[in-house]
C-alpha positions in Angstrom: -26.8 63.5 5.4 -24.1 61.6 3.5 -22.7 58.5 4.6 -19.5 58.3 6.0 -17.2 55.3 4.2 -16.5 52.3 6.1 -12.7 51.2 6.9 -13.3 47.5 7.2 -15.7 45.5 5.7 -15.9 43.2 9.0 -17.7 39.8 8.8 -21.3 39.0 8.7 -21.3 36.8 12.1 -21.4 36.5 14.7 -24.2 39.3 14.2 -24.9 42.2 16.1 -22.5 45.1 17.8 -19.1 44.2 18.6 -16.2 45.9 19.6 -13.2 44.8 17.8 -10.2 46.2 16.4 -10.1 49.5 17.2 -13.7 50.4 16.4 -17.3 48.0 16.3 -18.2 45.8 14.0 -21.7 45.5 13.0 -24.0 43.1 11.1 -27.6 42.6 10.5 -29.6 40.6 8.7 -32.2 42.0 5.6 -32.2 40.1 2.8 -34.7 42.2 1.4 -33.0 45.5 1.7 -31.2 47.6 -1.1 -29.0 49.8 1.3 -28.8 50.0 4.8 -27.3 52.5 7.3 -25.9 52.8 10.6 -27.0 55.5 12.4 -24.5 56.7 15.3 -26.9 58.8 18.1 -25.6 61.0 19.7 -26.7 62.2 23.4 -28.2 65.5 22.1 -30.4 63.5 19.3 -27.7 64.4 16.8 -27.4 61.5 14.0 -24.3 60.5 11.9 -25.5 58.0 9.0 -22.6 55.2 7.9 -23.9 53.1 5.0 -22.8 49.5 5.2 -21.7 48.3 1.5 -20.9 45.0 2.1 -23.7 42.2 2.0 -23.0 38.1 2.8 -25.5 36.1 2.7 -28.2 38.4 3.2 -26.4 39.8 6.3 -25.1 43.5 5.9 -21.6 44.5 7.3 -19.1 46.7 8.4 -16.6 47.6 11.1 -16.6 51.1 12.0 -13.5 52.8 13.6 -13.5 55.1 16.1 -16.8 53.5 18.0 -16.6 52.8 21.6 -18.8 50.9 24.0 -22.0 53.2 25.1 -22.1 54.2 22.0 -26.4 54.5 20.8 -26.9 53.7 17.5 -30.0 52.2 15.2 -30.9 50.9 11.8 -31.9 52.3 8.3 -33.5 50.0 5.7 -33.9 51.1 2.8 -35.8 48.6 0.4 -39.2 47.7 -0.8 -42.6 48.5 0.7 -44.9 46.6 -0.6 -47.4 45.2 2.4 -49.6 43.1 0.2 -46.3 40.7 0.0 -45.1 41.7 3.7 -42.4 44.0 3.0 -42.1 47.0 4.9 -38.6 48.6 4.8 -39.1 52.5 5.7 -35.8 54.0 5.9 -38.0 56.9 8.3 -37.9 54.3 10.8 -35.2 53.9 12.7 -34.5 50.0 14.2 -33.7 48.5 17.1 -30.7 45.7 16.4 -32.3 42.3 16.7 -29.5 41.4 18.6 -28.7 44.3 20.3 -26.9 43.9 24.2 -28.6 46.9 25.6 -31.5 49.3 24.6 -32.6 52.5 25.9 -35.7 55.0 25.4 -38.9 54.6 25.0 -41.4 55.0 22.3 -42.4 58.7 23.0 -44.7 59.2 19.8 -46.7 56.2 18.9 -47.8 57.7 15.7 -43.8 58.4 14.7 -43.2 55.0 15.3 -45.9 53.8 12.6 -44.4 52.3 9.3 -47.7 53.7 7.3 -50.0 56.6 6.7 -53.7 55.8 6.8 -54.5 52.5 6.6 -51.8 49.8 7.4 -52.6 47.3 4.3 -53.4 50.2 1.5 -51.6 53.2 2.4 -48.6 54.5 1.8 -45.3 54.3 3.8 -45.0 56.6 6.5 -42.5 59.9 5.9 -42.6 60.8 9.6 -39.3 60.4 11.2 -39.0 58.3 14.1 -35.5 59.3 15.4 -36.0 61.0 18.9 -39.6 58.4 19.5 -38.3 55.4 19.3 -35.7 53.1 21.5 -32.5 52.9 20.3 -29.8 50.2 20.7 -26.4 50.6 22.7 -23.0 49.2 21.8 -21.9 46.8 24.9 -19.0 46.5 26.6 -18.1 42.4 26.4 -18.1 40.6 30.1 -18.8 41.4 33.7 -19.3 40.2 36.8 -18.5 36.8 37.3 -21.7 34.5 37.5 -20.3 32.1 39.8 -20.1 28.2 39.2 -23.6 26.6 38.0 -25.5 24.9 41.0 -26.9 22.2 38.2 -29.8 21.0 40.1 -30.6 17.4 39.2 -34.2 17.5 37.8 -35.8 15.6 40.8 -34.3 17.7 43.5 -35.9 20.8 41.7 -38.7 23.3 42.8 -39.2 25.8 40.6 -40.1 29.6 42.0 -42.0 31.4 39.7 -40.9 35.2 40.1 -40.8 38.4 38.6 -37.9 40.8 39.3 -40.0 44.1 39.5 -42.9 42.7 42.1 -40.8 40.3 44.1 -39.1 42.9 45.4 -41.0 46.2 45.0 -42.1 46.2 48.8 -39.8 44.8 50.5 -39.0 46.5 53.6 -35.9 45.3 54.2 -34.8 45.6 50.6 -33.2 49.5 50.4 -35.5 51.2 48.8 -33.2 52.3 45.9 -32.9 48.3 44.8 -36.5 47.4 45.1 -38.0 46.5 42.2 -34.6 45.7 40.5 -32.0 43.0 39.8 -30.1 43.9 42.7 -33.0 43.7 44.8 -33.3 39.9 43.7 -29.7 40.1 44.4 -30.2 41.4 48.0 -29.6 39.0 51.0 -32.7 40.1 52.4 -34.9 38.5 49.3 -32.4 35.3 48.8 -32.3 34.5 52.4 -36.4 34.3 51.5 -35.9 31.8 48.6 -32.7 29.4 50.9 -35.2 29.7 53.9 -38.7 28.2 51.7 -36.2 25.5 50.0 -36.7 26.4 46.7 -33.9 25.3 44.3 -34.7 27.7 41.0 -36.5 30.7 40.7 -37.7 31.0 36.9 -38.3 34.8 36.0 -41.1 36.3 34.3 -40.0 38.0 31.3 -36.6 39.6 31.1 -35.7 40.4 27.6 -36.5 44.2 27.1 -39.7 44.9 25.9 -42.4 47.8 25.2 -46.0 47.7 26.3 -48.2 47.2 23.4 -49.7 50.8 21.8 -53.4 50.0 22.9 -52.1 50.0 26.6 -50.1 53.3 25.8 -52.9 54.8 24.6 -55.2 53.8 27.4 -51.9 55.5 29.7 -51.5 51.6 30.8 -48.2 49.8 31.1 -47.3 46.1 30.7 -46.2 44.5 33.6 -45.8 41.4 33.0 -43.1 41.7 29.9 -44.3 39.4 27.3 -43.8 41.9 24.5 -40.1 41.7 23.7 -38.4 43.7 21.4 -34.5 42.7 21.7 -33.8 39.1 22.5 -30.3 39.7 23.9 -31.0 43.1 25.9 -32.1 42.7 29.9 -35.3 44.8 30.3 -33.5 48.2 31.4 -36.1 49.2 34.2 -34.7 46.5 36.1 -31.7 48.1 36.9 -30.9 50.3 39.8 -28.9 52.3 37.6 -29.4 53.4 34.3 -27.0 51.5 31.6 -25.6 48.5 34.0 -28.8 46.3 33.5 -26.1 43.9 32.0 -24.2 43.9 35.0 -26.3 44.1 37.3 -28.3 40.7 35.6 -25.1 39.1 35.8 -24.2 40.2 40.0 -27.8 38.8 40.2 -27.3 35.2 38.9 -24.0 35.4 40.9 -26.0 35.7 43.8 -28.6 33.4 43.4 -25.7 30.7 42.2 -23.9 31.1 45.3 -26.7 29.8 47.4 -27.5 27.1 45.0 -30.4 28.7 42.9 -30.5 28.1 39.6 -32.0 31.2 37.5 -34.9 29.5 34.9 -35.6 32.6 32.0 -39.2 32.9 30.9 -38.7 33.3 27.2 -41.3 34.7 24.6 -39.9 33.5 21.1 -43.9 33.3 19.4 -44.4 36.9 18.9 -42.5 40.2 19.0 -44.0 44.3 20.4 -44.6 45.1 17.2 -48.1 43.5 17.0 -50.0 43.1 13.9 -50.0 45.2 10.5 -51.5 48.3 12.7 -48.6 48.1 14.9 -45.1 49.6 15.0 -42.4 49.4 12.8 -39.4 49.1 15.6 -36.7 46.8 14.4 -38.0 43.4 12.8 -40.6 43.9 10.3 -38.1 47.0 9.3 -35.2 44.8 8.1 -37.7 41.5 6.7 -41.1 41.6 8.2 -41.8 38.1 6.2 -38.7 36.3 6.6 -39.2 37.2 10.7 -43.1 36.9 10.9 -45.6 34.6 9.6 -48.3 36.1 6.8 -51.2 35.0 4.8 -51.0 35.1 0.9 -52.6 38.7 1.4 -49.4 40.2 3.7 -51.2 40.4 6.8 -49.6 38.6 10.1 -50.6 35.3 11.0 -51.6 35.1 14.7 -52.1 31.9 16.4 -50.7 33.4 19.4 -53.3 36.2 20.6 -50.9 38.8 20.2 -51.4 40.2 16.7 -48.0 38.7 15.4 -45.9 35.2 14.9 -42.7 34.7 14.5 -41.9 32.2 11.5 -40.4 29.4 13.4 -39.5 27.5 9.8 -37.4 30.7 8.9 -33.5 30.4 9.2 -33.4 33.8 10.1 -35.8 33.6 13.5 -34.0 29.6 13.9 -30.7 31.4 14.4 -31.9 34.3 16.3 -33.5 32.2 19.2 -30.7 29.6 19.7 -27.8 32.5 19.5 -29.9 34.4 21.8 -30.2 31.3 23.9 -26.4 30.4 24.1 -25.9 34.4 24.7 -28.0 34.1 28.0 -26.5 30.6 28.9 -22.8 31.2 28.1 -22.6 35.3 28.8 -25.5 36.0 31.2 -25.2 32.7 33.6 -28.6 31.4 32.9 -29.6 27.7 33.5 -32.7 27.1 31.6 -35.3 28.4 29.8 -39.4 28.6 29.8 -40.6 28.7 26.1 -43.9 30.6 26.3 -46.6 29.3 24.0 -43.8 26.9 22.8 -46.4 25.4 20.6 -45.4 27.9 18.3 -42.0 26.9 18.1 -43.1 23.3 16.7 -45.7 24.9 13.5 -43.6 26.3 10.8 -45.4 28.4 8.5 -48.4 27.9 10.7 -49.0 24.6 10.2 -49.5 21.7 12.1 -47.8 20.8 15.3 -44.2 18.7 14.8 -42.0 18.0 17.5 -39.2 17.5 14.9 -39.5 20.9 13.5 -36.3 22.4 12.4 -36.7 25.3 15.7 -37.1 22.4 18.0 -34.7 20.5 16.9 -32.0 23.5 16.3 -32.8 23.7 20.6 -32.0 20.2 21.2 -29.4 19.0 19.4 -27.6 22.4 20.4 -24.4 21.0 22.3 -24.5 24.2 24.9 -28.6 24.5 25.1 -29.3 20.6 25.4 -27.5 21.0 28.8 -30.1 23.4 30.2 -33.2 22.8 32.0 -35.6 23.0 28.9 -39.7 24.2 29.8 -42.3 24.4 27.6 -45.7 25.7 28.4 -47.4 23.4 25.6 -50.2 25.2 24.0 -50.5 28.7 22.0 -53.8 30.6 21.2 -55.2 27.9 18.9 -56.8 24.6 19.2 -54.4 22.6 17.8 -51.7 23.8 19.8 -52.8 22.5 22.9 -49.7 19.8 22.8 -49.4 18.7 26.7 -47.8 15.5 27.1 -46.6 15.9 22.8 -43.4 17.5 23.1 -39.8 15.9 22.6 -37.8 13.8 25.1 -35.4 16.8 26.1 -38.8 18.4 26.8 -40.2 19.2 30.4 -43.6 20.7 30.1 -45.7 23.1 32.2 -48.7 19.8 33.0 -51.8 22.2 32.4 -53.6 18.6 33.1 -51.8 18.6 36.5 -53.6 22.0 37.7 -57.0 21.6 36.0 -57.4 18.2 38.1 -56.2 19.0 41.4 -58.1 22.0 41.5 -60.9 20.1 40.3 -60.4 17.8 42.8 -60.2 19.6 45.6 -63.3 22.0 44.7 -65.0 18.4 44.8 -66.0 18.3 40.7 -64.3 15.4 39.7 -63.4 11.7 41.4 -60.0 10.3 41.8 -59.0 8.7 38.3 -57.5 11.1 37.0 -56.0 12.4 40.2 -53.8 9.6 40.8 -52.1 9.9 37.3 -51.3 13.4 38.5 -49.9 12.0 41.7 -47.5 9.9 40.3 -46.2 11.4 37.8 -48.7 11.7 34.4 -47.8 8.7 33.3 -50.3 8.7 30.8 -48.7 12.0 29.5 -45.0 11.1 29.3 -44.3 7.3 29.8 -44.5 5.9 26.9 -42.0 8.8 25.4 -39.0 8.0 26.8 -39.5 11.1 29.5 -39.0 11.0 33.2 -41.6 12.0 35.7 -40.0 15.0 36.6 -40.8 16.4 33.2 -43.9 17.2 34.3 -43.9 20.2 35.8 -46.4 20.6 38.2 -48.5 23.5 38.8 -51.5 24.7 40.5 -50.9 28.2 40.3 -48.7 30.5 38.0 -48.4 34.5 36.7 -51.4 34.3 34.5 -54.6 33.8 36.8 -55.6 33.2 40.6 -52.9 33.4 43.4 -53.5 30.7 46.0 -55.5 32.5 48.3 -57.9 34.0 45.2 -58.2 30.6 43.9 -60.1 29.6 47.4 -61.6 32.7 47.7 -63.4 33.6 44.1 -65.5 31.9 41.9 -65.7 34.7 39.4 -62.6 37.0 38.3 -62.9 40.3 38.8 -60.6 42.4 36.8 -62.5 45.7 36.0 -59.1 47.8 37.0 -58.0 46.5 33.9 -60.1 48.7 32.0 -61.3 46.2 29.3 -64.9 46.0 31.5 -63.6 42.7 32.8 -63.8 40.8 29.4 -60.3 40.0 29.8 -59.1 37.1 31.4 -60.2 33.0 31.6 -63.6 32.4 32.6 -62.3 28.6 33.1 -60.9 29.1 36.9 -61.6 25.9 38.3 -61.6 27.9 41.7 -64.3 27.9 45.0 -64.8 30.7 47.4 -65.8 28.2 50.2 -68.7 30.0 50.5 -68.4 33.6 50.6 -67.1 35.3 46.8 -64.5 37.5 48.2 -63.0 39.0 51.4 -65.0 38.4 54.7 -64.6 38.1 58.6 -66.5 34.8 58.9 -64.1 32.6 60.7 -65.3 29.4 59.3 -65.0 30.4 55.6 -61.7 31.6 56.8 -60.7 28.1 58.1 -61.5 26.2 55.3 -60.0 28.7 52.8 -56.9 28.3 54.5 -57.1 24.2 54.8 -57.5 24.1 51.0 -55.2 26.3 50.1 -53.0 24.0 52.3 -54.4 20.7 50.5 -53.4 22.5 47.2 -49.6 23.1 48.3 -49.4 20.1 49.7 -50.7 17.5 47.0 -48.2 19.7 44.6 -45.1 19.2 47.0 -46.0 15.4 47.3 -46.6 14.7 43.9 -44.0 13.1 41.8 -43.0 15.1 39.1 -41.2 18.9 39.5 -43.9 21.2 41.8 -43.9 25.4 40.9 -44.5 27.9 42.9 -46.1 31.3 42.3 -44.0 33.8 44.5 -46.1 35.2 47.2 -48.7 32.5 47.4 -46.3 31.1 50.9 -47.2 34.7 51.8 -51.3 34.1 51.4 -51.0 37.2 48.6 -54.2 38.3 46.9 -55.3 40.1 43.4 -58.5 40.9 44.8 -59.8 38.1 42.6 -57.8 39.8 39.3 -56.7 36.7 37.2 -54.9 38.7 34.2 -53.5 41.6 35.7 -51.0 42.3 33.2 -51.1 45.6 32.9 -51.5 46.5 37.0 -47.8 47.5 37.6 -49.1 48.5 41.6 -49.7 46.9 44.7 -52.1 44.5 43.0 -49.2 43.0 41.4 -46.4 43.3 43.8 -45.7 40.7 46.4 -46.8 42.2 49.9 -44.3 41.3 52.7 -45.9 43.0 55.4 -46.4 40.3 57.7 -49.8 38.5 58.8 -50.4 35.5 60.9 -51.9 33.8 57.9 -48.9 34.7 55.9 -46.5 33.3 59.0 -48.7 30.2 58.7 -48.7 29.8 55.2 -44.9 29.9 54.8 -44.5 27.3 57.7 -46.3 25.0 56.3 -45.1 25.7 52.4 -41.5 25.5 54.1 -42.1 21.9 56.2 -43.7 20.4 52.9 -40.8 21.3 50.7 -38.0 20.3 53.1 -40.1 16.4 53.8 -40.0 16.4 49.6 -36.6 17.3 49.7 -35.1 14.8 52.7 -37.3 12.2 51.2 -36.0 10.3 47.9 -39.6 8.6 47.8 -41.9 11.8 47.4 -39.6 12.5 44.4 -39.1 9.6 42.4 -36.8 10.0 38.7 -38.9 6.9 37.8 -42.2 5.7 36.9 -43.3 3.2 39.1 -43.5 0.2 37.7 -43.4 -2.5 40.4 -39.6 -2.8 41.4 -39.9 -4.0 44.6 -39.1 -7.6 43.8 -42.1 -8.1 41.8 -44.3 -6.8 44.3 -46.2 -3.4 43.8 -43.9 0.3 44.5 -46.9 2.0 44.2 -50.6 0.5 45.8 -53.8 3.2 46.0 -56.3 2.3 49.1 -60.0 2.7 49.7 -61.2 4.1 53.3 -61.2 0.6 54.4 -57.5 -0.1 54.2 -58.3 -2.8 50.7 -56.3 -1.7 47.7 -58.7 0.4 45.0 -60.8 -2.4 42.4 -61.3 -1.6 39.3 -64.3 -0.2 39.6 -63.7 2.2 42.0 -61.9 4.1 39.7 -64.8 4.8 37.9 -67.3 6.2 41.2 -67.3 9.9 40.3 -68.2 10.4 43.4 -65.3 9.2 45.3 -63.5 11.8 47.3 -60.9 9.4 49.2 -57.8 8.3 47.8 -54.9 6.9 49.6 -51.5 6.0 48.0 -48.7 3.7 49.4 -45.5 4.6 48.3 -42.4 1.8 48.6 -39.1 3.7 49.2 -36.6 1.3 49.1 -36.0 0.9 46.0 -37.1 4.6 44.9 -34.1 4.9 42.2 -33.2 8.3 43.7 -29.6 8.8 43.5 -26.6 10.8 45.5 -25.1 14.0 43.1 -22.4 10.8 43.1 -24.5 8.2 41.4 -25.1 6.2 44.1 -28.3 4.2 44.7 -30.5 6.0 48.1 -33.1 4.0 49.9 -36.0 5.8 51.8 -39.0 4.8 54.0 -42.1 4.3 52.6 -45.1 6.7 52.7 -48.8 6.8 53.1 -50.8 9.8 51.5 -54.2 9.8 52.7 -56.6 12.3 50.9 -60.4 13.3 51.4 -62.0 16.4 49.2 -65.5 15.3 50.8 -66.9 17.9 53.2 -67.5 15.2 56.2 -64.9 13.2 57.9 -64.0 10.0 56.8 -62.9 6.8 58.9 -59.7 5.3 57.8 -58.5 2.1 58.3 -54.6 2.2 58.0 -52.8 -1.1 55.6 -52.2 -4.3 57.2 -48.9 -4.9 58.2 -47.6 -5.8 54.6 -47.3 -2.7 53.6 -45.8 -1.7 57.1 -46.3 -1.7 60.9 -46.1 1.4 62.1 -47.3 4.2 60.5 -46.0 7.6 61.9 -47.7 10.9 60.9 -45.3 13.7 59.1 -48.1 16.2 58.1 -51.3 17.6 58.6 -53.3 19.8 56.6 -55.6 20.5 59.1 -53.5 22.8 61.3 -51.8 25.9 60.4 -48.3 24.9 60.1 -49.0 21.5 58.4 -47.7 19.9 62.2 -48.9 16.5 62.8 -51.7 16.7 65.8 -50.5 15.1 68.8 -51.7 11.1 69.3 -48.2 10.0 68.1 -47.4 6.7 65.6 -50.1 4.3 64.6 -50.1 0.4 63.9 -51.1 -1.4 60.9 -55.1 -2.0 60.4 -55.7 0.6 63.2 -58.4 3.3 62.5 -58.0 6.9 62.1 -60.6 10.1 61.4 -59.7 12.3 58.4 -61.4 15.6 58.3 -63.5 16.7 56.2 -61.4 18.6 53.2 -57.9 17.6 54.7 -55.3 15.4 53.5 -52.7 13.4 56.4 -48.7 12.0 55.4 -47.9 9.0 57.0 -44.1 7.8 57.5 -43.9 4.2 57.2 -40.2 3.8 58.3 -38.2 0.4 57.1 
């Protein structure tokens, strides 16, 4: 078909589809390429082919006239293919935009969608047309619904709400049924009134750039639930949306929502790796238009995969440096959005696959950034390799997911480890971020997330069990850190029940009390199970979805989740912006008790045995300010802990550290209420249950 000539040349950037002057300018990036086309779909598959003929700095161009928002449209590259240097242009392949606002379709014939024939290293390149298997890209109108004013929660006030926008919602009864599962179900006042209610302050969503499940689940007639494939960066996933071609919209009338109420909406972002997989895998947009200047390869043109995933994205490339931080600014500025989640951000700090730097050119592009340094900024510090295990080894502007955090508490509680570590964990990781100019609250806290155990699994199951998986329960950590109490699994016995339900309340609370910024898995308030599933990524069903049909456990549960959260959030002390470091006039802000009311020797610390801890918290000089800057004061606390299975007798401070002592939560009951017996005195004697954990007020 012969190209059509184009009326404008246009300018290379900013790249993508835009509408402008009468028609839409396009750009893309391929260096590599020798031509490349623009191919205008229409809706009955028919294709008009408009070569772009002007190239800036590796960045083809062109504004055609005549083209209107909604318009579909895709890629030809016509170039070398030569995959023993990592070039595979294919002009049979037809590309998703990189930076494409909307896609639409599916792949419908994995074999189309193949860049080779026979084998992916030595065979030629593929002559099969993918036109009509492939997803396509969609021209965009610019704007939309308002996303309201930024709520711009201070660090230290923040409790993150780990969600994702199919399963919140998918069940919910009073969500109507044609919004479940969507962005306007998030949207709904039925799920926010859930979110304002537990005191959350940002919900962080699992993936929700569009992406395709990988071609080993499509083959096995699987899907990918949990999104971390992406194939357009700037696109919302379209199966969100309650109707077909407003996913934009519909995104933004979400974040409006959530912003009215004072939720902040945290994006889970996947910049490591890319759908296309490794040199088996598709040829779908990137490794069409420069497969090495967007992946990372080894001197024989295969991918590079420190990430698990059978592809890396080159984070020392220009070409991926822009792409992330315009995608970024495109969600913050366009979309609403007001922070981000780097998965396997590890990744972003190894150009060319090298060793870790936290001055790499990606993390520093992300920082210095005048729009994205504002953000909340969350990276979960580790990728698929030893050496990218970086907790506690990222950059000041750097919160981090505390994978130390969870492995201790839940160690803790499961009675496999003493207190040591557990009181760095407490009060902030100190170890981890003090001595790098970070705050406390830069830990982010976490006992639970997406990827393994809910809560109620994680008390419930030694042993994952994810055979519906179909990969004969290979898949998945073997490292869960969990204890059934007794029982692996569902059972009727009232006493396994009981305890399940104390820890599970132990393991909420020590995360809601701990200094630093606690997350929340969505549904865990709710006592949801995976039937002991830890990686069910691929169950898009009830497994998955959050379950709102309500149980007294569940009722119970979310009591006691909402009365820890609002005591955090009423009390400056429980979430200090500081490390301690003795400001009380010289004295101690921070003192950690035996049993028998004396402070902790040295040696204590080093009884592996121990299961008591008790930590005295000063609050009146906590450093916690008003959104105005000014100076708050609390009372003081007293966190008493005991993993041991027996009761233990606690003597309570002497009167230095307070006089009265008035309990403000319980573990041992089902709503976290403090049992009746009302305040105690200084030196008096108290019994903590076995497995339990007791706040004490200690007011001024």
């Amino acid at each position: 078909m012969a190209a059509e000539p184009i009326v404008l040349a246009g300018r290379p950037f900013p790249l993508g589809a835009h509408p402008e002057a009468g028609g839409v300018r396009f750009a893309v990036s391929a260096p590599p390429a020798h031509a490349v086309e623009v191919c205008l779909v229409d809706e009955d598959g028919a294709e008009r082919r408009v070569e772009l003929t002007e190239r800036t700095f590796g960045v083809w161009h062109g504004l055609i006239p005549g083209v209107t928002p909604g318009q579909r449209y895709g890629y030809r590259v016509h170039g070398p293919y030569d995959p023993s240097r990592g070039l595979r242009c294919n002009p049979a392949k037809l590309l998703v935009d990189p930076y494409a606002r909307r896609v639409t379709g599916k792949v419908t014939d994995l074999d189309a969608v193949l860049g080779y024939a026979g084998d992916p290293m030595l065979g030629p390149p593929s002559a099969v047309d993918s036109l009509g298997s492939a997803p396509l890209s969609v021209v965009a109108s610019p704007g939309g619904p308002d996303t309201g004013v930024k709520p711009e929660v201070p660090f230290e006030e923040a409790v993150l709400y780990e969600l994702h926008v199919r399963g919140f919602t998918k069940l919910h009864p009073d969500v109507p049924p044609k919004l479940r599962g969507t962005y306007l179900g998030l949207a709904h006042p039925a799920a926010v009134e859930h979110l304002v209610r537990l005191g959350v302050t940002s919900v962080e969503l699992l993936p929700v750039h569009a992406f395709i499940d990988e071609q080993g689940l499509t083959r096995a007639g699987r899907r990918n639930y949990w999104g971390y494939t992406p194939l357009s960066y700037f696109a919302p996933h379209p199966d969100y949306a309650s109707v077909p071609g407003e996913e934009v919209e519909e995104f933004r009338t979400m974040v409006a929502a959530l912003h009215a109420v004072g939720i902040e909406v945290i994006m889970d972002v996947v910049f490591n790796h890319t759908c296309e997989g490794g040199p088996d895998g598709p040829t779908l947009s990137y490794r069409g238009f420069d497969a090495p200047g967007y992946y990372l390869h080894t001197d024989g043109g295969s991918t590079l995969d420190i990430t698990g995933c059978g592809n890396t994205l080159e984070a020392g490339s220009p070409q991926v440096v822009r792409m992330v931080t315009d995608s970024l600014r495109y969600w913050t500025t366009e979309m609403g959005v007001d922070g981000f989640r780097f998965d396997l951000a590890s990744t972003l700090g190894r150009p060319g696959g090298g060793w870790f730097d936290r001055s790499s050119a990606m993390l520093t592009a992300i920082t210095s950034d005048p729009v994205l340094s504002t953000c909340k900024l969350i990276a979960e510090p580790w990728d698929a390799t030893g050496d990218g295990y970086r907790v506690g080894d990222f950059g000041v502007q750097w919160a981090e997911w505390n994978g130390r955090y969870r492995d201790t508490v839940r160690d803790f509680w499961r009675g496999s480890t003493g207190v040591r570590d557990l009181a760095y964990r407490l009060s902030g990781s100190s170890d981890l971020y003090a001595d790098d100019l970070r705050r406390p609250w830069q830990s982010i806290n976490f006992i639970t997330a997406h990827d393994g155990f809910t809560l109620r699994d994680l008390v419930s199951y030694n042993h994952k069990h994810n055979e519906a998986n179909g990969e004969d329960n290979r898949d998945g950590t073997d490292d869960n850190r969990s204890w059934n109490c007794g029982v692996e699994g569902e059972t009727d016995n009232p006493a396994v029940l009981a305890l399940r339900a104390r820890q599970a309340r132990n393991l909420l609370a020590v995360l809601l009390l701990s200094t630093g910024t606690p997350m929340l898995t969505a549904g865990d308030e709710l006592w949801r199970t995976q039937g002991g599933n830890n990686n069910a990524y691929c169950l898009d069903d009830e497994t998955s979805w959050v379950d709102w049909a309500p149980t007294p456990e569940g009722d119970a549960m979310t009591a006691f989740t909402r009365r820890v959260i609002s005591l955090r959030a009423d009390s400056p002390a429980l979430r200090q912006p500081e490390f301690f470091e003795g400001r009380r006039h010289g004295e101690p802000d921070l003192v950690w008790f035996r049993a028998d009311g004396e402070e902790m020797a040295e040696t204590d610390w080093f009884d592996e045995g121990r299961r008591f801890l008790g930590m005295w918290i000063d609050g009146s000089t906590s450093l916690s300010r008003t959104r105005d800057g000014e100076l708050v004061s609390d009372d003081s606390w007293l966190l008493l802990v005991n993993a041991a299975a027996d009761a233990v007798d606690v003597r309570l401070p002497s009167a230095e550290y307070g006089t009265r002592y008035e309990p403000a939560l319980d573990s041992s009951t089902p709503d976290g209420a403090p049992a009746a017996g009302g305040a105690l005195a200084a030196g008096a004697s108290l019994s903590l249950m076995g497995r339990s954990l007791v706040l004490l007020r200690v007011p001024e």
